[in-house]
C-alpha positions in Angstrom: -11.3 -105.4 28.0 -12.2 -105.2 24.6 -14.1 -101.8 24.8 -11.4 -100.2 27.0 -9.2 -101.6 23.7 -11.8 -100.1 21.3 -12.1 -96.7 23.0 -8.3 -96.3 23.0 -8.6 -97.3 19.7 -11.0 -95.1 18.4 -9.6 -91.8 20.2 -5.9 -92.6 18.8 -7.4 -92.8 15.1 -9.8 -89.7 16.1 -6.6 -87.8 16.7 -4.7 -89.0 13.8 -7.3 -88.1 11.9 -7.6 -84.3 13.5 -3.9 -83.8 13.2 -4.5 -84.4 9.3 -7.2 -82.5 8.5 -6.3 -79.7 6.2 -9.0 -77.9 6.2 -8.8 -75.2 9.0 -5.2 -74.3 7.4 -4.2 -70.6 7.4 -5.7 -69.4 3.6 -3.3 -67.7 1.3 -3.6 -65.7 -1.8 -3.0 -66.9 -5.3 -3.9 -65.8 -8.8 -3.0 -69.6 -10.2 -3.5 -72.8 -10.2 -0.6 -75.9 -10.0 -1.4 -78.8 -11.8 1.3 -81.7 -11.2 0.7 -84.3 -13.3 1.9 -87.8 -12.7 5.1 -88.7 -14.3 4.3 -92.1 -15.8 1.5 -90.0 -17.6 2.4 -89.4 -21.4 2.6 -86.2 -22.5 0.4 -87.1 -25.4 -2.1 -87.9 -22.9 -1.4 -84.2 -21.3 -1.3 -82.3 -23.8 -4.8 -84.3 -24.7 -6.3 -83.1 -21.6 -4.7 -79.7 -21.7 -6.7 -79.4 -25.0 -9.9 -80.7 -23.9 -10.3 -79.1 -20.5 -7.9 -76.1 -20.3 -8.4 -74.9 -23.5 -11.8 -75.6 -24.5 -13.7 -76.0 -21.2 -12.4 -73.3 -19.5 -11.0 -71.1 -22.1 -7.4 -71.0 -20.2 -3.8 -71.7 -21.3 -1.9 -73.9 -19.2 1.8 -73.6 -19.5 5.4 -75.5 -18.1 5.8 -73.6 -15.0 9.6 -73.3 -16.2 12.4 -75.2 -18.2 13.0 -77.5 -14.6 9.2 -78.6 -14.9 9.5 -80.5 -17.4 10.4 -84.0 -16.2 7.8 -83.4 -13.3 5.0 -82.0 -15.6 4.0 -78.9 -13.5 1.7 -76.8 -15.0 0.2 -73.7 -14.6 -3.1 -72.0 -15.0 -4.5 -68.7 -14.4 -7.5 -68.8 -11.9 -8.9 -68.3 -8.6 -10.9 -70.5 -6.3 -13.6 -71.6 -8.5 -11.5 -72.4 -11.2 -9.4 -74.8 -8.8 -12.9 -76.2 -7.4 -13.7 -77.1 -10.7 -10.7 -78.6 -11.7 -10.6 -80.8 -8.6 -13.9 -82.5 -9.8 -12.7 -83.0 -13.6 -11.3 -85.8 -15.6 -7.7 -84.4 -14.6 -7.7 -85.6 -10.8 -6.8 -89.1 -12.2 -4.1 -88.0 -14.2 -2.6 -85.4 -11.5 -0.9 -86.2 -8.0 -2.0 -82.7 -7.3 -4.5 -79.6 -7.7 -3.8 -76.9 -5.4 -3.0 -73.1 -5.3 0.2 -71.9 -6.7 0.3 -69.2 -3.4 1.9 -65.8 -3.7 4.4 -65.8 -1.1 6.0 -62.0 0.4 9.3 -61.3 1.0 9.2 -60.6 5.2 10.7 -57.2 6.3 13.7 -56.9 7.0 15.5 -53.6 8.2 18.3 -52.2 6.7 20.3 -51.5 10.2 23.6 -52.7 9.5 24.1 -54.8 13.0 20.5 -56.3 12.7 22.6 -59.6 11.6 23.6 -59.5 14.6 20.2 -59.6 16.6 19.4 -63.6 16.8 17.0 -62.7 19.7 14.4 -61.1 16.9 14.6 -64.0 14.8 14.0 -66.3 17.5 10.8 -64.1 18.6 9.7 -64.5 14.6 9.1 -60.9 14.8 9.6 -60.2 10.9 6.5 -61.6 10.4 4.9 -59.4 12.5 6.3 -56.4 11.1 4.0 -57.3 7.9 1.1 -56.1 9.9 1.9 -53.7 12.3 5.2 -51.8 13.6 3.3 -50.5 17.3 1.8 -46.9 15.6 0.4 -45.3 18.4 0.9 -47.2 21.2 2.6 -45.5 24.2 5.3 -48.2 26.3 6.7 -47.1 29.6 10.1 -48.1 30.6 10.3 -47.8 34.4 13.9 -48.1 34.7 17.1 -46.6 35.4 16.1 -44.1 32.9 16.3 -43.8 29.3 18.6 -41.3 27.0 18.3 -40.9 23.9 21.5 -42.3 21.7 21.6 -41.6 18.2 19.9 -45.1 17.7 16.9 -43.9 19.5 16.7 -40.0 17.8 13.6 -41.0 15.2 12.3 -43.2 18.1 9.0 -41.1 19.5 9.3 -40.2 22.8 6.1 -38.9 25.5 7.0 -37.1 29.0 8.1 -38.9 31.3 9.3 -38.2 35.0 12.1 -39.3 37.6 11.3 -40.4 40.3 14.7 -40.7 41.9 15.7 -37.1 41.5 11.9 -35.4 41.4 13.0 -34.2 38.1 10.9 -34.2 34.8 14.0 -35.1 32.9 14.8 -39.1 32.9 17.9 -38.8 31.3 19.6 -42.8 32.0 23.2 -42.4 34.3 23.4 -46.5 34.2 22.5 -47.8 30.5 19.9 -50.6 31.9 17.2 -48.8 30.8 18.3 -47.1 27.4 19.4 -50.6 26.4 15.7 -51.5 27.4 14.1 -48.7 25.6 16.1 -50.1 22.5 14.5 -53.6 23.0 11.2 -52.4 22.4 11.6 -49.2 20.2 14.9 -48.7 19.1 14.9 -46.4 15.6 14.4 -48.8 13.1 15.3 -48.9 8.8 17.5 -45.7 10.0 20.6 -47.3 7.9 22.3 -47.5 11.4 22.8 -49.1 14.2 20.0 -52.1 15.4 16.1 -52.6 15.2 13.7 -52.4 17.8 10.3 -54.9 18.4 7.7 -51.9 18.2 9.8 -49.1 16.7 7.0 -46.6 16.0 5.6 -47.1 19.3 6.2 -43.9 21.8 8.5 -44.6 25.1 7.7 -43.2 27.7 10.9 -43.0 30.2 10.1 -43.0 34.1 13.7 -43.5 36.1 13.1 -45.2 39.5 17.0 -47.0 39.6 19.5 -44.8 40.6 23.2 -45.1 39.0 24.0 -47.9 41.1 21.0 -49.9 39.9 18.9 -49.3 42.9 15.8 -48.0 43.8 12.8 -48.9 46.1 9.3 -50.1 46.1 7.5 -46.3 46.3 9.1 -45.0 43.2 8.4 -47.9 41.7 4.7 -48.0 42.5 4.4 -44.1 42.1 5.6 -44.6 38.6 3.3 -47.2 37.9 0.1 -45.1 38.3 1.7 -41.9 36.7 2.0 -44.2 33.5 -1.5 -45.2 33.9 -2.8 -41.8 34.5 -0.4 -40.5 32.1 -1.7 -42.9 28.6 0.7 -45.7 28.9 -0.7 -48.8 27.2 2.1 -51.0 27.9 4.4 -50.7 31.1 7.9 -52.7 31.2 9.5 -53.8 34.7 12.8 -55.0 33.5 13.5 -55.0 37.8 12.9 -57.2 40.7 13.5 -58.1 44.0 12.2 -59.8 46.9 9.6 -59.2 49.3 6.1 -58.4 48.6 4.7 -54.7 49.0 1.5 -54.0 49.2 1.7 -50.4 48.0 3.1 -51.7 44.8 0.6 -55.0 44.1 -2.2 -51.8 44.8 -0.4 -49.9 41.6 0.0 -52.8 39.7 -4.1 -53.5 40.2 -5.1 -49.7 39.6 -2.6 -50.0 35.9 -4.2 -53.3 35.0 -7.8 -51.9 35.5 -6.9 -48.9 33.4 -6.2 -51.6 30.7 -2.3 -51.5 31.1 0.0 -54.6 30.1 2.4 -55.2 32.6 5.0 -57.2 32.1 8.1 -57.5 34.4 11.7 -60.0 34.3 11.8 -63.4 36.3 14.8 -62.7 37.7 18.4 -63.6 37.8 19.0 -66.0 40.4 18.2 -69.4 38.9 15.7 -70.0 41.8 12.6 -72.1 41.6 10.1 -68.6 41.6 10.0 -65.6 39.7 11.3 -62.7 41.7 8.5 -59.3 42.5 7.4 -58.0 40.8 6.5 -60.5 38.2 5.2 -62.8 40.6 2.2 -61.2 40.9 -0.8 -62.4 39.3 -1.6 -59.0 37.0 1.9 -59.2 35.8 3.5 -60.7 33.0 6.2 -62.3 34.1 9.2 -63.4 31.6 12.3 -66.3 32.1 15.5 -65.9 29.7 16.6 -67.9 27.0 19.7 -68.3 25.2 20.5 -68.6 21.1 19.0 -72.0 20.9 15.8 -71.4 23.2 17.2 -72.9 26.4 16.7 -72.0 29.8 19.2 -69.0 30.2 21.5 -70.8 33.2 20.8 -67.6 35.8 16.8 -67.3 35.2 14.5 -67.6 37.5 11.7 -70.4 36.9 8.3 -72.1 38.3 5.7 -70.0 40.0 5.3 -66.4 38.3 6.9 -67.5 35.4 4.1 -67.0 32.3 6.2 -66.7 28.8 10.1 -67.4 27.9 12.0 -64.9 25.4 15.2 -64.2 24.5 17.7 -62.6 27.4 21.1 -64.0 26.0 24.2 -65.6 27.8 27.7 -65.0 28.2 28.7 -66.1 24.7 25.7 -64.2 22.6 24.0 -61.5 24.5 21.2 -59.1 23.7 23.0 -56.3 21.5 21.4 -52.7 21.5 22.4 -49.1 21.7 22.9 -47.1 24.7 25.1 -45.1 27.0 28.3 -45.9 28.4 27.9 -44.8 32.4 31.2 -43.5 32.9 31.4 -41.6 30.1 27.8 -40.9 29.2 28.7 -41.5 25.7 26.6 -43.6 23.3 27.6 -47.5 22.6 26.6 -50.1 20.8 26.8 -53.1 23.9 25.7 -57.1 24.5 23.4 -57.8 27.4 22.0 -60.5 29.0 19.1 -61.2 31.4 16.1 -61.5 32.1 15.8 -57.7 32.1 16.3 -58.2 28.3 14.0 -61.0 28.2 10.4 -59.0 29.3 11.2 -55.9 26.8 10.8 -58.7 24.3 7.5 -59.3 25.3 6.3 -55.7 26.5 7.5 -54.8 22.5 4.8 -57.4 21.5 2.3 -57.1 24.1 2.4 -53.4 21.9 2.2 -55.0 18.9 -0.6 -56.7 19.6 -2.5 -53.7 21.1 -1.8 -51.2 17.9 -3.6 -54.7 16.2 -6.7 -53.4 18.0 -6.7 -56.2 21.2 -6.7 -54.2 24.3 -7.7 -55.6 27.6 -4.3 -57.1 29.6 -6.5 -60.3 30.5 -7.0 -60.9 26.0 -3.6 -60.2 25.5 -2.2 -62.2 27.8 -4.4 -65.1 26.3 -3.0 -64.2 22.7 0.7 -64.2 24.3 0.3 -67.8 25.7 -1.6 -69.3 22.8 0.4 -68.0 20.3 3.7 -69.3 22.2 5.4 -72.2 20.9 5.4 -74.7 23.4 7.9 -77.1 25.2 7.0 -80.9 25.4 8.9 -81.6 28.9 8.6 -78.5 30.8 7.9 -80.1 34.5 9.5 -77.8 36.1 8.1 -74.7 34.2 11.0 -73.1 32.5 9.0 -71.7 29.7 5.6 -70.6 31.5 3.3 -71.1 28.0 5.7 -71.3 26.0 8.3 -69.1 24.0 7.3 -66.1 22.5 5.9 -66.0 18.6 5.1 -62.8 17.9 4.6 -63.4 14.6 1.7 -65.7 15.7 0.7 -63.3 18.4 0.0 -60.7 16.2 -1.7 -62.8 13.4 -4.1 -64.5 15.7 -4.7 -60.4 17.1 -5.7 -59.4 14.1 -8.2 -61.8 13.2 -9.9 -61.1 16.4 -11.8 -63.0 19.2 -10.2 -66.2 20.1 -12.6 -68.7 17.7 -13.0 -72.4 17.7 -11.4 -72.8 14.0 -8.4 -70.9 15.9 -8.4 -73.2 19.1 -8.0 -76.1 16.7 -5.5 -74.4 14.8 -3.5 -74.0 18.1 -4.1 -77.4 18.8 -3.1 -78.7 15.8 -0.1 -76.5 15.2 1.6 -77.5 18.4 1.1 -80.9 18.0 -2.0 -82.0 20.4 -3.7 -83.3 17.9 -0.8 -85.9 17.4 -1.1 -89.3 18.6 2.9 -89.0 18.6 3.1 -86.0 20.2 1.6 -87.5 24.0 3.8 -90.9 23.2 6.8 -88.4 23.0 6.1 -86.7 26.3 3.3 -83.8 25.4 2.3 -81.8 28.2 1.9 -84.0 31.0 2.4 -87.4 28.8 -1.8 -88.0 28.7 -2.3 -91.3 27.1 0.8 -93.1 28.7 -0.4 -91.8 32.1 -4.0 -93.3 31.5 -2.1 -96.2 30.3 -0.8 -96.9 33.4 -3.5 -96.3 35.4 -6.0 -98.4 33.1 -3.5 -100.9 33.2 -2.8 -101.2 36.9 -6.5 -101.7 37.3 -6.4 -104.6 34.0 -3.9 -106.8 36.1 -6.1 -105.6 39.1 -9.0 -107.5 37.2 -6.6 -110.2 35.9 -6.0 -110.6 40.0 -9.9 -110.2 41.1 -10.4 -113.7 42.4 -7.1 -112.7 45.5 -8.4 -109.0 45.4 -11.1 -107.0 47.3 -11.2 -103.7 45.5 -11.1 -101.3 49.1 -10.1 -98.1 49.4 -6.3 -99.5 50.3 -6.0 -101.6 46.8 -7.5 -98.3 45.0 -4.7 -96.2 46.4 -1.6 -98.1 46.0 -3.1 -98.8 42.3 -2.9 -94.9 41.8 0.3 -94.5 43.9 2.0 -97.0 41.7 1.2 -96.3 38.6 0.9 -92.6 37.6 0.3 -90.6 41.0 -1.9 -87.3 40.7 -0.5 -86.7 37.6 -2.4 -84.0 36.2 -1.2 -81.5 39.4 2.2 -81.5 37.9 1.3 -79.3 35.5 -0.6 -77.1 38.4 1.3 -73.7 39.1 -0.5 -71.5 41.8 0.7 -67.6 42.5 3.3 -68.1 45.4 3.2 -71.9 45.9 6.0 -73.9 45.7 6.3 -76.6 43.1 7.9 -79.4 44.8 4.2 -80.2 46.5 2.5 -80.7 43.3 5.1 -82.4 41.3 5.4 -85.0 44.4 1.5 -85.7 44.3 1.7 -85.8 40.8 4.3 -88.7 40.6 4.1 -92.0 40.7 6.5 -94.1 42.8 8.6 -94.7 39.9 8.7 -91.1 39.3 9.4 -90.4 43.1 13.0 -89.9 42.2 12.9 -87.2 39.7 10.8 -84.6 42.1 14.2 -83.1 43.3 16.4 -83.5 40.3 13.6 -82.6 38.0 14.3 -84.6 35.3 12.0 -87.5 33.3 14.7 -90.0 33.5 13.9 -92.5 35.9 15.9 -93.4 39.1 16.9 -97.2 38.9 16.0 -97.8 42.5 12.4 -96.4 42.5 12.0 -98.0 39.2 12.4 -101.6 40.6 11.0 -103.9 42.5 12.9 -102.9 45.5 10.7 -100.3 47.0 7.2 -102.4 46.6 9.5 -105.3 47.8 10.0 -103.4 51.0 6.2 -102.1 51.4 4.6 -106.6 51.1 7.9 -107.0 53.6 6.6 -104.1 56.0 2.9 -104.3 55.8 2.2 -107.9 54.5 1.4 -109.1 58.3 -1.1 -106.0 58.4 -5.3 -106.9 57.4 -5.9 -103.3 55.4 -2.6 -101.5 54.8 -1.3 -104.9 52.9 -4.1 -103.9 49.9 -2.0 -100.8 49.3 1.1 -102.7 49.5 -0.5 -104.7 46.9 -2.2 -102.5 44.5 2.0 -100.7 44.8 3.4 -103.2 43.1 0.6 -103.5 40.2 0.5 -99.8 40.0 4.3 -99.9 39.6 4.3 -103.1 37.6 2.0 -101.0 34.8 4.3 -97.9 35.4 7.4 -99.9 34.3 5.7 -101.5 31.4 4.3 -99.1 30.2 7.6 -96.8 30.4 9.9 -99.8 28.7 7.5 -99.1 25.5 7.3 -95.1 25.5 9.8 -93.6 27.7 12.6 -96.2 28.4 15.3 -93.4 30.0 16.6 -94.7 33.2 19.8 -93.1 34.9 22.9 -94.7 34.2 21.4 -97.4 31.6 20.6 -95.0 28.9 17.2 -95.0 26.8 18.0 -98.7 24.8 17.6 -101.8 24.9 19.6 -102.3 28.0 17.1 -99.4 30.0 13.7 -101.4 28.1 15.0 -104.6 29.4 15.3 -103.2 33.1 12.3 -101.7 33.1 10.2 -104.8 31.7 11.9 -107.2 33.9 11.1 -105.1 36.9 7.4 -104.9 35.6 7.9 -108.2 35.7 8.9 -108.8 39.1 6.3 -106.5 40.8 3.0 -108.1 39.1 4.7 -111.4 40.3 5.8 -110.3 43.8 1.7 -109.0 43.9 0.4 -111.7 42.6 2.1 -114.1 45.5 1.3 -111.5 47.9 -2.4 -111.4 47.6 -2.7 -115.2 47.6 -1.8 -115.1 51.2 -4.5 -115.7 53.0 -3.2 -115.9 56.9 -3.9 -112.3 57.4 -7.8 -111.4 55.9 
């Protein structure tokens, strides 16, 4: 008991300890050197030590940092980092709450398009900060699409042949507006003084039309315009399409494009089901869910297996704003759209980013795509795939190159695994709590030990009860359905979430009523009354353990009301097993 207490102990202070550590921190330039002294310090003591060091030591001026410094006695020195060194081993550390680098910060890029206000989406994707380093020069994106025309918002954008497919035609003029308003995503003309911005506006489109006007077109073109972008010097190809049934012909042109070195990335789909739609479900693919303004699931994307990243596709109320052709007229507008069609030109404009940054194998970019993404804590049902698209981040971590240690525990840190808090609040599949459970089903196991034989029954209904297979709920396989894993992955308490996909619990499995029911059922038989047993330990550590970190239970809120429930049930179930395994008449 004591060293389980110790171990949890020491890894809980081992993380706190991480998650502080400021010395893998992103480095900045600076020229100058803060000195904050403390304010109960006089400033004839300052201006003593100003004299003595600054002045004499180093032969340096330090000055107020301006007129509002005063009362908090900034300073400022000239110097790099071995002046700062130096001064953080001097007599000044005890008169100073801080020595540290007085950064240079940059104003981020920002185009002068008039209606880029109005594009939330590129906020949300942080993709200002990726403009710093690269803009897509010399990457070549195909839009396989309904076609793309080029609007006056797309006349500086470069352009490569392309090819239609639905009309055997080199000329992929756009008679819908899908795929113009996808070419915009990723390459619209950008610090033109009108219109919008696009993602990777120097990067070349290359338009391949395989919809018809109606929005249709079939697997062949599809496939066929797949490998002419691969055989044609497309680095990037962009399926904002989808359907269902697998082909095949086309999972053999998505191979051939991958092995070329093509990123293909393709939308989820719009029908709010539980799998992404083909062809993003296939495993070479990128495949991309919707958000809305504040990063939600967009209410018509399609989720769960396929699903790898989450970007912006908009909603009714703020949609995905670009420039492209009105279909009845053929004239050029400035329209909202939303979808999960404008969701993967989001990422196909960063997936180019990231390649004109010099990282160019699908399988690396893909990597930098996921571990660059900022994550969600509760995503059981997979909403989000990695996470939402940074690319910002994605591009930074491209350009310093091969996926190190000191960037693994950046990533780490950054998202909060490193953060004792951050499993107690839910984390990724709720680690410690889950171990807490199971170690503690197996304490009042051991508190029990003189009633209990440890079988193979006891063992199970120890797991069952308290945490399940919890580390398959996290599991997503290519074309698998969820509902498998998330079921093993429960524990009974949890039983009633697997449908409704929520983490509140269901007051009925979360009570003593179910492992009531299993000693009432199997108490008269000699092995399956172990697992009836080790049930209601398992569940009696479940309970307890959720009235401490995760107290939500439908109908009785998250309080004091929903702890009480929960502990009182605990209660019940290590009682109701305790009684059950003194019963002798059946060994």
């Amino acid at each position: 008991m004591k060293k389980i207490l110790l171990l949890g102990l020491f890894i809980i202070g081992l993380g706190f300890a991480l998650a502080n550590f400021k010395g893998l921190a992103v480095e900045g330039e600076f020229n100058s050197i803060i000195l904050d002294f403390r304010e109960d310090v006089p400033m004839v003591e300052i201006n003593h030590q100003i004299q003595n060091i600054i002045n004499n030591k180093y032969a340096r001026q330090a000055n107020l940092n301006s007129f509002f410094s005063i009362d908090d006695h900034v300073y400022i020195v000239p110097g790099k980092q071995a002046l700062l060194d130096a001064l953080k081993r001097s007599p000044l550390v005890k008169d100073t709450e801080y020595i540290e680098p007085n950064y240079e910060y940059h104003v981020l890029e920002v185009p002068n398009d008039p209606e880029y206000r109005k594009q939330w989406n590129f906020r949300n994707i942080n993709v200002e900060s990726a403009w710093d380093q690269t803009k897509g020069a010399g990457i070549t994106v195909a839009v396989i699409d309904t076609g793309v025309s080029q609007v006056p918002d797309l006349k500086l954008t470069n352009f490569v042949e392309g090819y239609d497919f639905v009309n055997d035609r080199k000329n992929a003029k756009d008679d819908h507006g899908h795929g113009t308003h996808v070419a915009g995503i990723i390459a619209q003309s950008t610090n033109n003084g009108y219109g919008v911005a696009g993602i990777a506006h120097l990067a070349k489109i290359m338009p391949l039309k395989v919809l018809s006007a109606d929005g249709g077109g079939t697997v062949a073109d599809i496939a066929e315009a797949i490998k002419f972008a691969a055989d044609n010097g497309a680095e990037v190809i962009n399926l904002s399409l989808g359907g269902g049934g697998a082909s095949h012909l086309l999972e053999e042109a998505i191979a051939y494009a991958y092995n070329k070195g093509v990123v293909i990335v393709a939308a989820a789909g719009n029908e709010n089901l539980n799998a992404a739609a083909y062809p993003a479900r296939y495993p070479k693919v990128i495949g991309v869910t919707a958000t809305d303004l504040e990063d939600a699931k967009a209410p018509y994307s399609n989720y769960g297996a396929g699903v790898d990243l989450a970007a912006p596709g908009g909603t009714e109320t703020n949609k995905i704003l670009q420039n492209t052709i009105n279909p009845n007229t053929g004239e050029s507008v400035f329209v909202g759209f939303q979808g999960t069609s404008m969701a993967a030109p989001h990422v196909a404009g960063v997936a180019a980013l990231i390649k004109a940054s010099g990282v160019n194998e699908p399988g690396e970019i893909l990597d930098l795509l996921k571990t660059s993404a900022r994550k969600e804590k509760d995503d059981v049902l997979n909403y989000f795939g990695a996470g939402h698209l940074d690319a910002g981040a994605a591009v930074n971590l491209a350009i310093q190159g091969e996926l190190s240690f000191r960037d693994f525990f950046r990533w780490l840190r950054d998202n909060g695994y490193l953060n004792p808090i951050f499993w107690f609040d839910g984390g990724a599949v709720a680690l410690l709590p889950k171990l807490g459970m199971v170690i503690g089903s197996y304490l009042l196991a051991w508190f029990l030990r003189s009633y209990l034989p440890f079988t193979f029954a006891l063992n199970s209904g120890l797991i069952f009860g308290s945490s399940g297979l919890f580390f398959l709920q996290g599991l997503y396989i290519f074309d698998l359905p969820q509902w498998p894993f998330r079921l093993l992955g429960s524990s009974l308490p949890e039983l009633g979430n697997v449908v409704m996909g929520t983490t509140n619990l269901n007051p009925i499995f979360a009570s003593v009523l179910i492992p009531f029911a299993l000693i009432a059922l199997l108490l008269g038989h000699k092995t399956l009354k172990w697992f009836a047993i080790g049930t209601c330990l398992g569940v009696a550590a479940c309970l307890g353990i959720s009235a401490m970190v995760h107290p939500a239970v439908w109908g009785l809120g998250d309080g004091a009301i929903a702890r009480g429930f929960l502990g009182i049930n605990a209660f019940c179930c290590l009682g109701l097993g305790y009684l059950a395994s003194k019963t002798r008449a059946f060994l």
